[in-house]
MARBA-611184 format. One line per 4 residues: number of its first residue (from 1); their letters; for each residue x, y, z of N, C-alpha, C. Coordinates in Angstrom, 1 decimal, decimal comma, always signed. Layout:
<sites>
NUM	A	X/Y/Z/X/Y/Z/X/Y/Z; ...
</sites>
This chain:
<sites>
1	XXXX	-102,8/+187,9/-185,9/-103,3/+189,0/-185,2/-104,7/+189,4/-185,8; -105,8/+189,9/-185,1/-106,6/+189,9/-185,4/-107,2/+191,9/-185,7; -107,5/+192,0/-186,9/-107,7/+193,4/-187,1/-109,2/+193,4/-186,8; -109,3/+195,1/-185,9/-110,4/+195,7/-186,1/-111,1/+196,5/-187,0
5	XXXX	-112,4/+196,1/-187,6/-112,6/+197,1/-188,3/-113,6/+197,6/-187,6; -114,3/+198,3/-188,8/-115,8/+199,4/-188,5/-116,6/+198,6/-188,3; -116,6/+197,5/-189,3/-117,9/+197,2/-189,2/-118,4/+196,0/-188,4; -117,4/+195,8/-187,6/-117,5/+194,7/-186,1/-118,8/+195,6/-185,3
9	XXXX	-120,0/+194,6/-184,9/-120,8/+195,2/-183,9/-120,9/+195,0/-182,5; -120,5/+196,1/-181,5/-120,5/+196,0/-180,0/-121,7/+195,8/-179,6; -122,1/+195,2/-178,5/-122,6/+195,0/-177,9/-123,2/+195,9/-176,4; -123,6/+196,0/-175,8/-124,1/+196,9/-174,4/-123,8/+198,4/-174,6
13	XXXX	-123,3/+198,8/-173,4/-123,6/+200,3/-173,2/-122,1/+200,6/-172,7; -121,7/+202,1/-173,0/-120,3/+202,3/-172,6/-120,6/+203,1/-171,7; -119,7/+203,1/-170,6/-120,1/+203,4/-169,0/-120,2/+204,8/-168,8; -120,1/+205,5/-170,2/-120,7/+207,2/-170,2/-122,0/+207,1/-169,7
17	XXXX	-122,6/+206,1/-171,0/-123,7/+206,1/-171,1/-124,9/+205,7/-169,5; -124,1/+204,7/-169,2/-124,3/+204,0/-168,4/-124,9/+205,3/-167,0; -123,5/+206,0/-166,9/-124,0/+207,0/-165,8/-124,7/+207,9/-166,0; -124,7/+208,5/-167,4/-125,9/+209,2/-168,1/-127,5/+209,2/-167,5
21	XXXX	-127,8/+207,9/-167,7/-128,9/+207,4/-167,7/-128,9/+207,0/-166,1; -128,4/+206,4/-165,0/-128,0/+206,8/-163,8/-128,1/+208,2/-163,2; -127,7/+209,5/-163,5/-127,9/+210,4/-163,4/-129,0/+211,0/-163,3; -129,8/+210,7/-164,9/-131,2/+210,9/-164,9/-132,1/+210,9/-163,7
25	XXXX	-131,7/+208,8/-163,7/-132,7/+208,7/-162,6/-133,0/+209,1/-161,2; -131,8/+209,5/-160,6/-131,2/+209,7/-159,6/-131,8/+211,4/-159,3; -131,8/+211,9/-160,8/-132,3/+213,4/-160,6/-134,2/+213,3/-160,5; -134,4/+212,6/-161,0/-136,4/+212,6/-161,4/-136,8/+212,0/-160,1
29	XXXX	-136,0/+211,1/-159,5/-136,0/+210,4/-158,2/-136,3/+211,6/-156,8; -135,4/+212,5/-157,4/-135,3/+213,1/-155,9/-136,3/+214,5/-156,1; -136,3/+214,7/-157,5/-137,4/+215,7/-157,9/-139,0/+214,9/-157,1; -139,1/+214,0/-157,2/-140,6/+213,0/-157,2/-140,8/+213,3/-155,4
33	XXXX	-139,4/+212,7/-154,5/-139,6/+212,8/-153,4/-139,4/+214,2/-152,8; -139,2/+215,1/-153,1/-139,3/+216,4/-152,8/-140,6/+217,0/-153,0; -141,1/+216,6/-154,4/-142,7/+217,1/-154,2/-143,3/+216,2/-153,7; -143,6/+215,3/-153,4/-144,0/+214,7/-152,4/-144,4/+214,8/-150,8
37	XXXX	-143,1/+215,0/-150,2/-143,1/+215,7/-149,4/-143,9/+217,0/-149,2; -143,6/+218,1/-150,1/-144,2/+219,2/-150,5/-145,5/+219,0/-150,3; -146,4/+217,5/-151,1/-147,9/+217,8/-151,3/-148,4/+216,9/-149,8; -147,5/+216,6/-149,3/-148,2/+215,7/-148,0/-148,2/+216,8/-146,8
41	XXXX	-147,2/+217,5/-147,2/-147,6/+219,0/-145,9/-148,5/+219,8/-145,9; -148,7/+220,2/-147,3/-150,2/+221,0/-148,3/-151,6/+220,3/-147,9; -151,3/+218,9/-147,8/-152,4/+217,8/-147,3/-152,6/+217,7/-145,8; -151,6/+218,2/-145,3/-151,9/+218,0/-143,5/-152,7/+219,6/-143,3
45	XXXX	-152,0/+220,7/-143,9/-152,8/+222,1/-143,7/-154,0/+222,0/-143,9; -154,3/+221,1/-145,0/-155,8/+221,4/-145,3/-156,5/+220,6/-144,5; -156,0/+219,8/-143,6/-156,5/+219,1/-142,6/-156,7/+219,7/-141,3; -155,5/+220,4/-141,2/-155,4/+221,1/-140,0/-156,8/+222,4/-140,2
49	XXXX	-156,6/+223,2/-141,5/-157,6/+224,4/-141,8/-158,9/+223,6/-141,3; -159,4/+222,4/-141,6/-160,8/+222,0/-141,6/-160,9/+221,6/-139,9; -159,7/+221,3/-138,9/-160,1/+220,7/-138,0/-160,3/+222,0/-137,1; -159,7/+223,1/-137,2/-159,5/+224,3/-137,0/-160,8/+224,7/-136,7
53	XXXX	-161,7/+224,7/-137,9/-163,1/+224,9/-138,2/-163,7/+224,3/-137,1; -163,6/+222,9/-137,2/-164,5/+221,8/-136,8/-164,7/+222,4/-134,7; -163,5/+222,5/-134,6/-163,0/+222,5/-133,0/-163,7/+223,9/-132,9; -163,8/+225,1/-133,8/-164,1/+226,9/-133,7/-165,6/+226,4/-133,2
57	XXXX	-166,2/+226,0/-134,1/-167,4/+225,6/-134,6/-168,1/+224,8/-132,7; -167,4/+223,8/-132,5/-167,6/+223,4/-131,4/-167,8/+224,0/-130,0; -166,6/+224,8/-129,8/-166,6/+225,9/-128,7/-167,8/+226,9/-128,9; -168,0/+227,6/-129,5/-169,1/+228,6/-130,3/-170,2/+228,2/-129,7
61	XXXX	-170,4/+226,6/-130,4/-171,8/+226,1/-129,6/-171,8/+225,6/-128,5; -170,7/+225,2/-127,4/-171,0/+224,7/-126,3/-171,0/+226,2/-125,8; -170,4/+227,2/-126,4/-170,9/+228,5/-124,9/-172,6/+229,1/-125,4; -172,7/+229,2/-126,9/-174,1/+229,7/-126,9/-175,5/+228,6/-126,4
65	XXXX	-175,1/+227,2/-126,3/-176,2/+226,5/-126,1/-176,1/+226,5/-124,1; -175,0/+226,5/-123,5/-174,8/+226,6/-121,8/-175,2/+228,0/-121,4; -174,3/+229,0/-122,4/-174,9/+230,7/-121,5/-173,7/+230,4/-120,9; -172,8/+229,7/-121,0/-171,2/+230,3/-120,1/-170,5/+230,3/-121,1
69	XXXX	-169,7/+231,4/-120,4/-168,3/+231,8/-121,2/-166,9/+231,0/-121,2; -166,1/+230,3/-122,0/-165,5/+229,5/-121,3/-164,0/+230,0/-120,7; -163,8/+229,3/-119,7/-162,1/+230,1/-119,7/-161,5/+230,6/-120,3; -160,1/+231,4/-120,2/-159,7/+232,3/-121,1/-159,1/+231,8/-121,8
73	XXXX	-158,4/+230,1/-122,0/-157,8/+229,7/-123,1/-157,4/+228,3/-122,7; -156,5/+227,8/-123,7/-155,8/+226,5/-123,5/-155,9/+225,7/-125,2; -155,2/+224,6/-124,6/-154,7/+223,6/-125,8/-156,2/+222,7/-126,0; -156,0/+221,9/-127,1/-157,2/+221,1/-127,2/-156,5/+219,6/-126,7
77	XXXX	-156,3/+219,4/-125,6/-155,6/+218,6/-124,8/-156,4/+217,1/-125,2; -155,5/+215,7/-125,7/-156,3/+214,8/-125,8/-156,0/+214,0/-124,0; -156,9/+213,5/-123,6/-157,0/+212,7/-122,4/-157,4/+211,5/-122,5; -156,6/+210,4/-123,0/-157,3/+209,1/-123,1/-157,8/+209,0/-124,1
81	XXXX	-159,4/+208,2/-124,7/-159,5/+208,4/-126,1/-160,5/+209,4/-126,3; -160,8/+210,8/-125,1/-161,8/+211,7/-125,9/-161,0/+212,9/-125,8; -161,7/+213,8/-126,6/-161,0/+215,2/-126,0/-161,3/+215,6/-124,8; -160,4/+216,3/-124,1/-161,2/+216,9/-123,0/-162,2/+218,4/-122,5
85	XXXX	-161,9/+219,0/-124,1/-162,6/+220,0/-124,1/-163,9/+219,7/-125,1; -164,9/+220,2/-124,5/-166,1/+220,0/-125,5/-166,3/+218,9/-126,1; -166,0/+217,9/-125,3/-166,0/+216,3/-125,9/-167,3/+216,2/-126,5; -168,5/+216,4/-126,1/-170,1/+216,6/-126,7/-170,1/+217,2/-127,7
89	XXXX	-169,4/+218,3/-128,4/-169,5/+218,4/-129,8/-168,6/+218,3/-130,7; -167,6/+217,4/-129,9/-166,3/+217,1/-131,2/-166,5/+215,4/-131,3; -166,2/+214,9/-132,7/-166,4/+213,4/-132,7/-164,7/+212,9/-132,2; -165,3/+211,6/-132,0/-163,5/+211,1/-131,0/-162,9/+210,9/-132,0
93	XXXX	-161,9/+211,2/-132,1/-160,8/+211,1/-132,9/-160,9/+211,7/-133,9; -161,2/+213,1/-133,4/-161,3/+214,1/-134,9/-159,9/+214,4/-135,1; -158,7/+215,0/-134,0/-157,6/+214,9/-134,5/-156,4/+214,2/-134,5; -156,6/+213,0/-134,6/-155,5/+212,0/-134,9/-154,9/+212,1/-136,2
97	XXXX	-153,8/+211,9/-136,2/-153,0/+211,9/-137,4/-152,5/+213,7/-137,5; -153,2/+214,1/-136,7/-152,5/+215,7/-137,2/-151,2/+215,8/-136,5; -149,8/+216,4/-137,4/-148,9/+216,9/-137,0/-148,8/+217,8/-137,5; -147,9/+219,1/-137,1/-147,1/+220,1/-137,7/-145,6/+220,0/-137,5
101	XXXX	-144,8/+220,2/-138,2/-143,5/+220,2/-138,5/-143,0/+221,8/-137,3; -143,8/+222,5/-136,6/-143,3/+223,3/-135,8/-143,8/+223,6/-134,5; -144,7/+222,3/-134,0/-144,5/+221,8/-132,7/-144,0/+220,5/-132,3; -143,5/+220,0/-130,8/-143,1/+219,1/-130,7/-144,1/+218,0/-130,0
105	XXXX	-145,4/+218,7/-129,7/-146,3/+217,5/-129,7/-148,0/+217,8/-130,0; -148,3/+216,5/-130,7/-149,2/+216,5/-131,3/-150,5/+217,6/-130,5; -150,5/+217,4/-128,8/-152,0/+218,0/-128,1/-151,4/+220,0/-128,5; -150,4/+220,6/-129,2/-150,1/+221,6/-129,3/-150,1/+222,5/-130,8
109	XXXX	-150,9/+221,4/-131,3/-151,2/+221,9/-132,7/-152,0/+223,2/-132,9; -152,9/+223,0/-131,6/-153,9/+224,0/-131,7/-154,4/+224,9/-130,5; -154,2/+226,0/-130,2/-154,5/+226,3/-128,9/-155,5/+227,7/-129,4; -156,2/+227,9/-128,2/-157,9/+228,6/-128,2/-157,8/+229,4/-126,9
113	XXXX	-158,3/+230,8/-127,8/-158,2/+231,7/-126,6/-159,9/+232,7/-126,6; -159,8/+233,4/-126,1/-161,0/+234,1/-125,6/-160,8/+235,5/-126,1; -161,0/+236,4/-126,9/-160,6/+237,4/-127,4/-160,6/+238,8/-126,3; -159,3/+239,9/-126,0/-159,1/+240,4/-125,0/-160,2/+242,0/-125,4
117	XXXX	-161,1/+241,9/-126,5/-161,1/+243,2/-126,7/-162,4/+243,4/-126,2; -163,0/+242,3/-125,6/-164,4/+242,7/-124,9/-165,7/+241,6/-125,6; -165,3/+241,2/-126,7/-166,4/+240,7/-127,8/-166,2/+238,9/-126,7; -167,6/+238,1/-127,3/-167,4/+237,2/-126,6/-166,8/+236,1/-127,7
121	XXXX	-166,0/+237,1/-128,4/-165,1/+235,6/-130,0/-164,4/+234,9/-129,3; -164,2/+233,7/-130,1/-163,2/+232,7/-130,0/-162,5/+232,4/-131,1; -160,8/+232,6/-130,7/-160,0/+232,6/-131,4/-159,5/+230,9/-131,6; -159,3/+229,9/-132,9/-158,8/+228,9/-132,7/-157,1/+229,2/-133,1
125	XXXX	-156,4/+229,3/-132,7/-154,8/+229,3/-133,8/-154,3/+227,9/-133,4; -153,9/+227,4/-134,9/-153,1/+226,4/-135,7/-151,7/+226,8/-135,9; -151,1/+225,7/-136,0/-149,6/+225,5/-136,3/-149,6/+224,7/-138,1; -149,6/+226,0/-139,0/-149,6/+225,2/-140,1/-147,9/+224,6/-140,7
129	XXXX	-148,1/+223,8/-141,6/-146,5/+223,4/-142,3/-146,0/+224,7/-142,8; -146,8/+224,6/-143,4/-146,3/+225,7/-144,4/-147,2/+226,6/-145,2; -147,8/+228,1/-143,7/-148,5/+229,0/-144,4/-148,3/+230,0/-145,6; -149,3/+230,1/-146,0/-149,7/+231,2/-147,0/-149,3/+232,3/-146,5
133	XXXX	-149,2/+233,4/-147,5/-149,0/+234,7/-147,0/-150,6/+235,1/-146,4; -151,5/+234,8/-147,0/-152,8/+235,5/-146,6/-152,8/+234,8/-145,3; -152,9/+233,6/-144,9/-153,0/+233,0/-143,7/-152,2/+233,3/-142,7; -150,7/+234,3/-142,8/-149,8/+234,9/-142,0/-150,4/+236,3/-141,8
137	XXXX	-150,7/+236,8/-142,6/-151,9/+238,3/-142,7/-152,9/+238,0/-141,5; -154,1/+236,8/-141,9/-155,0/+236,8/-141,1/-154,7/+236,7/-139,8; -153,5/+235,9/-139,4/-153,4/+235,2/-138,3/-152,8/+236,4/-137,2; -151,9/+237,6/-138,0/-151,5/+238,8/-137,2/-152,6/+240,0/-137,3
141	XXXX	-153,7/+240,1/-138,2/-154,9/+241,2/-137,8/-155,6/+240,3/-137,1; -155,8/+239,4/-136,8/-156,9/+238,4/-135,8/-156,0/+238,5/-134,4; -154,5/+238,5/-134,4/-154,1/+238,1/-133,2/-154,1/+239,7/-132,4; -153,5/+240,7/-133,8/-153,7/+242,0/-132,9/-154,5/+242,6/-132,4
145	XXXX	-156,0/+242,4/-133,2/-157,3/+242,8/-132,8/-157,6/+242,2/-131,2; -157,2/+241,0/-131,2/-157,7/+240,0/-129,9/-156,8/+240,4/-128,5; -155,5/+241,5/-129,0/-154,9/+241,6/-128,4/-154,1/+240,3/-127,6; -153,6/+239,5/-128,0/-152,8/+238,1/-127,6/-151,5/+238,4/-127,8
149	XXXX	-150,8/+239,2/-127,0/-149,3/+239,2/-127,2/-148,6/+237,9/-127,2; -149,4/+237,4/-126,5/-148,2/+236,0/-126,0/-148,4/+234,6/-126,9; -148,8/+235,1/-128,5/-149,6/+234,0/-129,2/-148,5/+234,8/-130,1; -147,3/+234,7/-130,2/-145,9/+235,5/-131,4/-145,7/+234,5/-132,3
153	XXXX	-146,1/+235,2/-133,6/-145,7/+234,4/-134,8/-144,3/+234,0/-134,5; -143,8/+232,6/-135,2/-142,3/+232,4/-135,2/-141,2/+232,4/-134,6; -142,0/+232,6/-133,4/-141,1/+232,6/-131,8/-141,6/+231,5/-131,1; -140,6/+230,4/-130,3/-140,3/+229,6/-130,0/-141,2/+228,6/-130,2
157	XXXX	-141,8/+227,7/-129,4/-142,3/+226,1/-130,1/-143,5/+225,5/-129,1; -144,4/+226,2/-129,5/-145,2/+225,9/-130,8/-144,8/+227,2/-132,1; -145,0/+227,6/-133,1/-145,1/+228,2/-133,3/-146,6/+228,3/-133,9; -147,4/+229,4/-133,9/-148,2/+229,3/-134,6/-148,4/+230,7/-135,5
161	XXXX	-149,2/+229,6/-136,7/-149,2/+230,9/-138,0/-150,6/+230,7/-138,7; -151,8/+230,2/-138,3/-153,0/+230,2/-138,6/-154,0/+230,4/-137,5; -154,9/+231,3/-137,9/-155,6/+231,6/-136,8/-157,4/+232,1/-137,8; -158,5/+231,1/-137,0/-159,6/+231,5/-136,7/-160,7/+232,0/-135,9
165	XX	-161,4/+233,2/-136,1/-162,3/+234,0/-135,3/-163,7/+233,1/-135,0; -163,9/+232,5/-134,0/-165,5/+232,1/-133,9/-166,2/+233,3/-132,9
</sites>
């Protein structure tokens, strides 16, 4: 028979350990893909904030450079490969790749209205991932001033929660 002592040396890892270190990984793994996620939606907002701009900026100049005012609203509708609003001062394919997580299609990210209180502003509102509180502030003193009932934060789909004055 053969006796064990102490001072025999094992070899590998005992299957505590084994899941120990399994566990770990399994936890830093899903910590990684959660902020991830997190910073890819932070990265589409600031996409969306700047195209927001880009599209405000556009409208602004096609009514001040014509002298017309333009209809009282709508989506920034893509038609084939140009926009069909203000194609002359938006570059093609300025918003490709934009989505929001709270509409269900891309031409509804962004809709533009005409402000009801007399002024000749233009409102752009965005559908962000995931607003700020200052950006939920702005988007209901811009929407109430403009008087847009039918532009309701967090009611049905689209939803929208970002909004700029041109």
């Amino acid at each position: 028979m053969t006796k064990y002592t102490n001072d025999m040396k094992h070899k590998g890892f005992t299957v505590v350990e084994l899941l120990v270190v399994i566990v770990v990984v399994v936890l830093l793994a899903t910590i990684t893909i959660v902020a991830y996620s997190f910073m890819r939606e932070d990265a589409m907002d600031a996409k969306i904030r700047a195209t927001t701009k880009t599209a405000g900026d556009a409208l602004a100049l096609y009514e001040s450079q014509n002298g017309a005012k333009l209809a009282v609203g709508g989506y920034f509708s893509n038609s084939g490969s140009t926009d069909s609003l203000v194609p002359m001062y938006l570059p093609q394919g300025y918003r490709d790749g934009i989505t929001s997580k709270n509409t269900t299609h891309t031409n509804h990210v962004f809709r533009w209205y005409t402000c009801n209180d007399g002024s000749r502003s233009i409102v752009v509102y965005a559908s962000l991932n995931n607003p700020s509180a200052d950006d939920l502030a702005t988007f209901e003193n811009i929407r109430t001033s403009c008087a847009h009932t039918t532009v309701a934060p967090n009611t049905g789909t689209p939803r929208y929660n970002y909004a700029q004055i041109f």
